[in-house]
C-alpha positions as CSV (number, residue, x, y, z in Angstrom):
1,X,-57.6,-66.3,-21.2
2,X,-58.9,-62.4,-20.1
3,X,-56.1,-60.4,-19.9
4,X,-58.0,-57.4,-20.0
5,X,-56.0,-55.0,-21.8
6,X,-56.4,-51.0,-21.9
7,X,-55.7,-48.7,-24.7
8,X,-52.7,-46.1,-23.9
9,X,-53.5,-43.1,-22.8
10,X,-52.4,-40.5,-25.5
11,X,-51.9,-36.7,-24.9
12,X,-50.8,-33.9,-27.3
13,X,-47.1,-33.4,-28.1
14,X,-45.5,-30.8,-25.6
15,X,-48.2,-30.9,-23.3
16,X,-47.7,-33.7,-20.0
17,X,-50.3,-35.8,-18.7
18,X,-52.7,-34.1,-16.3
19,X,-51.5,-34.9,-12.8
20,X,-52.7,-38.2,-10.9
21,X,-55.6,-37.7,-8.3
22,X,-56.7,-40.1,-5.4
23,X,-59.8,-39.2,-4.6
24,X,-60.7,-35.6,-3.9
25,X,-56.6,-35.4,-3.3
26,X,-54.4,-34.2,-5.9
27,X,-51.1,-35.6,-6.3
28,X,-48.8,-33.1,-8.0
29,X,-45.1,-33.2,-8.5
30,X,-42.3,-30.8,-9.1
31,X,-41.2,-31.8,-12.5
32,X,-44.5,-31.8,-13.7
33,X,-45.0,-28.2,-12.3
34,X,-41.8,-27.0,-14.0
35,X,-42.5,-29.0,-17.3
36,X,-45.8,-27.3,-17.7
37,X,-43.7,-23.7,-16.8
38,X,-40.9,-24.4,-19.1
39,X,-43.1,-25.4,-21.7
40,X,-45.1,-21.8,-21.5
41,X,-42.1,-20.5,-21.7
42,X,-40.6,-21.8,-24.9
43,X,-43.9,-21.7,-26.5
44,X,-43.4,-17.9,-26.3
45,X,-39.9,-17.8,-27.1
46,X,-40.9,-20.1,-30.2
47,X,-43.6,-17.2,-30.9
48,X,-41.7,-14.5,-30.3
49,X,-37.6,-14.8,-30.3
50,X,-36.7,-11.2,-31.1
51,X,-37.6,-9.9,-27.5
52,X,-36.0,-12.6,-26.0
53,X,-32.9,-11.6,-28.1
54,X,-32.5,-8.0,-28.4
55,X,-34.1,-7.1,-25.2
56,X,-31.9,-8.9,-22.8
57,X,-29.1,-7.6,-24.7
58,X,-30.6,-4.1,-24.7
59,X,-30.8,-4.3,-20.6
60,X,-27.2,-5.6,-20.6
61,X,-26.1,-2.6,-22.4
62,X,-28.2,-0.3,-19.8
63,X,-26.9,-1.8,-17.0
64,X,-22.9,-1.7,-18.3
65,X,-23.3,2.0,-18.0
66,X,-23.6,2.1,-14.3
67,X,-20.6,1.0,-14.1
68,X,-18.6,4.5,-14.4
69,X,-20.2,5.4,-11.6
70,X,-18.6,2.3,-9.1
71,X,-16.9,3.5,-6.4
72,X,-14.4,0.6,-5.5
73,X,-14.1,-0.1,-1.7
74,X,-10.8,-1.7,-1.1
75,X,-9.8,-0.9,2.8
76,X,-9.4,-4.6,4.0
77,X,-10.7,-3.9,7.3
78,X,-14.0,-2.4,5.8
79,X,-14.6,-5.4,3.8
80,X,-13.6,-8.0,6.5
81,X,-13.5,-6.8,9.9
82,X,-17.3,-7.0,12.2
83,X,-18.0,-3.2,13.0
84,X,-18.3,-4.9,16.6
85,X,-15.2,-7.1,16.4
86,X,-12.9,-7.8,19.0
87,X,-10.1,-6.7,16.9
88,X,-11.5,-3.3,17.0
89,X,-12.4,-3.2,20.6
90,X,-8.8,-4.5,21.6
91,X,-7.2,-2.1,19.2
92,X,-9.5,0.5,20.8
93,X,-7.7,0.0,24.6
94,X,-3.9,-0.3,22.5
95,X,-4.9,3.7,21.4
96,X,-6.2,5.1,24.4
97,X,-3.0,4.1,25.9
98,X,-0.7,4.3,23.2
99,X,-2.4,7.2,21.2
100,X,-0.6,7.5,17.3
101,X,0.7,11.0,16.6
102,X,2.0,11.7,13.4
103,X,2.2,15.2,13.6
104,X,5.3,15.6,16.3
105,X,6.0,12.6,18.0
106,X,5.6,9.7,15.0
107,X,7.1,5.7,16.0
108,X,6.2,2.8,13.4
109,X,6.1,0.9,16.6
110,X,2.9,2.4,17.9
111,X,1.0,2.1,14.1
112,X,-2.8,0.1,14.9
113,X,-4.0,1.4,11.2
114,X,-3.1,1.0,7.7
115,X,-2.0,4.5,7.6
116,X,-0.2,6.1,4.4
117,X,2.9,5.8,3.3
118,X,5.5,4.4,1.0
119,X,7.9,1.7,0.9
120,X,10.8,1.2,-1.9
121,X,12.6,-2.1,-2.1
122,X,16.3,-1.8,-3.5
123,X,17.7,-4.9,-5.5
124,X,21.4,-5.0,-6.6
125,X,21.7,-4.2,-10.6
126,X,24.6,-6.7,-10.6
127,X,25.8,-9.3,-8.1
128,X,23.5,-10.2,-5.0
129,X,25.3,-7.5,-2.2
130,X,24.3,-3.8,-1.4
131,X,27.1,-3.4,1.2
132,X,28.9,-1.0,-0.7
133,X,29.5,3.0,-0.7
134,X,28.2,3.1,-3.9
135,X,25.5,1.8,-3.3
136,X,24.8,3.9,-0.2
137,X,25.8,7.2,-1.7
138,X,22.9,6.1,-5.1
139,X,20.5,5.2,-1.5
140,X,21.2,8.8,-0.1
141,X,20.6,10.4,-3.8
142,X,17.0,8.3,-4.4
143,X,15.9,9.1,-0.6
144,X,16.8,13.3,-1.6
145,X,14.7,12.4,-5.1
146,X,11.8,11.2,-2.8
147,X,11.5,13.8,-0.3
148,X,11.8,16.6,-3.1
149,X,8.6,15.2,-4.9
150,X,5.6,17.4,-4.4
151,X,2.1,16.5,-5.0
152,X,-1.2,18.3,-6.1
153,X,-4.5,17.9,-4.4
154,X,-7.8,19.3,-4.0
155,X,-10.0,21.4,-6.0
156,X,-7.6,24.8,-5.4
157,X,-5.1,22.7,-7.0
158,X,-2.9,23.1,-4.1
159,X,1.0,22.1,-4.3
160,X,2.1,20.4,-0.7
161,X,5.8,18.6,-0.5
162,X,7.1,16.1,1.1
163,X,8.2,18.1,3.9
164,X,4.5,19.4,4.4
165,X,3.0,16.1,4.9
166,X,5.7,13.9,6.3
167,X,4.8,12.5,9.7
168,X,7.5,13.7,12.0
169,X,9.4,13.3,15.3
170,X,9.5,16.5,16.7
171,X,10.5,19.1,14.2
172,X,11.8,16.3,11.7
173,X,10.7,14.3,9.3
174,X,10.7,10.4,10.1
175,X,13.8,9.1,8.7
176,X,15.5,5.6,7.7
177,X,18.3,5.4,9.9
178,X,19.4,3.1,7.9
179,X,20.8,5.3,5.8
180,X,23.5,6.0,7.9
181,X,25.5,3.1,7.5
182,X,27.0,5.4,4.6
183,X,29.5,6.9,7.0
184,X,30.9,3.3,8.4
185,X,30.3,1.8,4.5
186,X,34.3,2.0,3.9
187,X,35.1,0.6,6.8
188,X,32.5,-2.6,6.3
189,X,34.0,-2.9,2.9
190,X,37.3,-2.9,3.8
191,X,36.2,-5.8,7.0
192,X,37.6,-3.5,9.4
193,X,33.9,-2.9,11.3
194,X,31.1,-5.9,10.8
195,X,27.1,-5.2,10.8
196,X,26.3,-7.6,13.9
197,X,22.8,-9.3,13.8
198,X,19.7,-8.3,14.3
199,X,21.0,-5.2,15.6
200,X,23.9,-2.6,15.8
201,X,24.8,1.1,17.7
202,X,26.0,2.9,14.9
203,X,29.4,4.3,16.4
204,X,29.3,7.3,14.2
205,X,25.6,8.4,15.3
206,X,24.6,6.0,17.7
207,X,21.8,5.1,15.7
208,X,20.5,1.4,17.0
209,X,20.3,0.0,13.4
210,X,17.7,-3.1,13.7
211,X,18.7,-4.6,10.5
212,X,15.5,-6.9,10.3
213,X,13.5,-3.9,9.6
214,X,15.0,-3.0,6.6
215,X,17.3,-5.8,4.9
216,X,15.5,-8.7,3.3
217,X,17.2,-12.0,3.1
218,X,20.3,-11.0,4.8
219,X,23.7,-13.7,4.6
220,X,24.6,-14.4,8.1
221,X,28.1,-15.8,9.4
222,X,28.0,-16.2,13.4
223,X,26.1,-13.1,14.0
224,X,27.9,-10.9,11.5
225,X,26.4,-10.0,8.5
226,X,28.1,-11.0,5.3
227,X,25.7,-9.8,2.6
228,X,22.4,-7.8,1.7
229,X,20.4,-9.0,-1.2
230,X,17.3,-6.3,-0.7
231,X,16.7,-3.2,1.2
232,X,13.7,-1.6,1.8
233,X,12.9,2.3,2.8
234,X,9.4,3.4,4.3
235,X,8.1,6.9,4.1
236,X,5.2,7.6,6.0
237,X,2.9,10.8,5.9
238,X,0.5,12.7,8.4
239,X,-2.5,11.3,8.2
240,X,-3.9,12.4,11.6
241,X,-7.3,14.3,10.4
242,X,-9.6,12.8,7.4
243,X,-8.7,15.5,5.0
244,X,-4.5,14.4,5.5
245,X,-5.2,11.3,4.9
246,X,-7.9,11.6,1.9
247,X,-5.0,14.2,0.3
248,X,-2.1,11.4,0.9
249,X,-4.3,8.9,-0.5
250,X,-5.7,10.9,-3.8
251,X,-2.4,13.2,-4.8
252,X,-1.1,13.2,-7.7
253,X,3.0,12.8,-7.6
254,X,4.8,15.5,-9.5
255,X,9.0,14.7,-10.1
């Protein structure tokens, strides 16, 4: 019996078998091209390890330093919305027709851009209702607090108030109507005059209170409102011209 047998082929450790060829065509595979590469590579790092150590970890520390220098984005509408979108083109035909001015005639109904301005939310200290005249007459003292802060901006150091950079309705500062439940608050307490939902004329200034605006989670009873868990205030600035809204955006608050 011939079986004919062949010796294995032996090669060196670390290094593979040179590829297979048929003919004048080589045969040569991806793992065997990346064997040969990672092998080179931890020959040298076998030779060598303190620049594969220090000096990664010497670039690391370079780089890290750049990172004072980040200026973070974070306008939504810069980071997600096409330069060519059609949100900006139909936004586009809302303004030329409904054109936002916050300098003399200001509506948060019109607003097509983030804008600046501030929003507080008012949660009971005790109990889960702020239909009181207490609670109204603390509501008129923080909105005086917030419309006598002042802020400083720009390199002349320059002290505006609120009243400087409000946006306005005519000669007037926007304003949360809402406020002026304070003069009808007795009478809601004592159930003598109910807040009707989702809206109300205010028979004392005829204010048309649209309650949705501004409570949050409001009890209602067959239209009338029964209590007011949260509250919320807005107070929106000029930003008309890049400088207003670069100085609403980078003032610093002063009480």
């Amino acid at each position: 019996m011939d079986l004919n047998l062949k010796s294995p082929e032996v090669h060196p450790i670390g290094h593979p078998p040179p590829p297979k060829t048929e003919g004048t065509r080589m045969v040569c595979r991806v793992d065997e091209l990346l064997a040969r590469w990672f092998y080179k590579l931890g020959y040298q790092v076998a030779l060598t390890p303190g620049y594969f150590i220090i000096v990664p970890v010497l670039l690391t520390v370079l780089c890290i330093t750049g990172y004072q220098r980040i200026n973070y984005e974070m306008d939504p509408e810069y980071l997600f919305s096409p330069e060519n979108g059609e949100g900006k083109y139909e936004r586009a035909v809302v303004e030329s027709f409904f054109k936002m001015n916050y300098s003399s005639r200001f509506n948060p109904t019109r607003i097509t851009r983030p804008g600046r301005f501030g929003r507080v939310i008012i949660l009971p200290k005790v109990g889960d209702d702020l239909l009181s005249s207490d609670v109204w007459r603390e509501l008129r003292l923080l909105d005086s607090v917030i419309r006598n802060a002042s802020i400083v901006f720009g390199e002349e150091k320059e002290k505006f108030t609120y009243e400087d950079i409000c946006a306005r309705w005519q000669e007037n500062c926007f304003e949360n109507d809402i406020l002026n439940l304070d003069k009808i608050m007795p009478e809601v307490e004592a159930g003598t005059l109910n807040l009707t939902f989702p809206i109300m004329i205010n028979p004392e200034t005829w204010d048309a209170h649209i309650f949705p605006v501004y409570f949050g989670g409001p009890v209602v009873d067959d239209g009338i409102i029964v209590s007011v868990p949260s509250l919320q205030l807005a107070y929106f600035v000029n930003a008309d011209t890049k400088y207003q809204d670069a100085r609403k955006g980078r003032g610093h608050i002063r009480r």
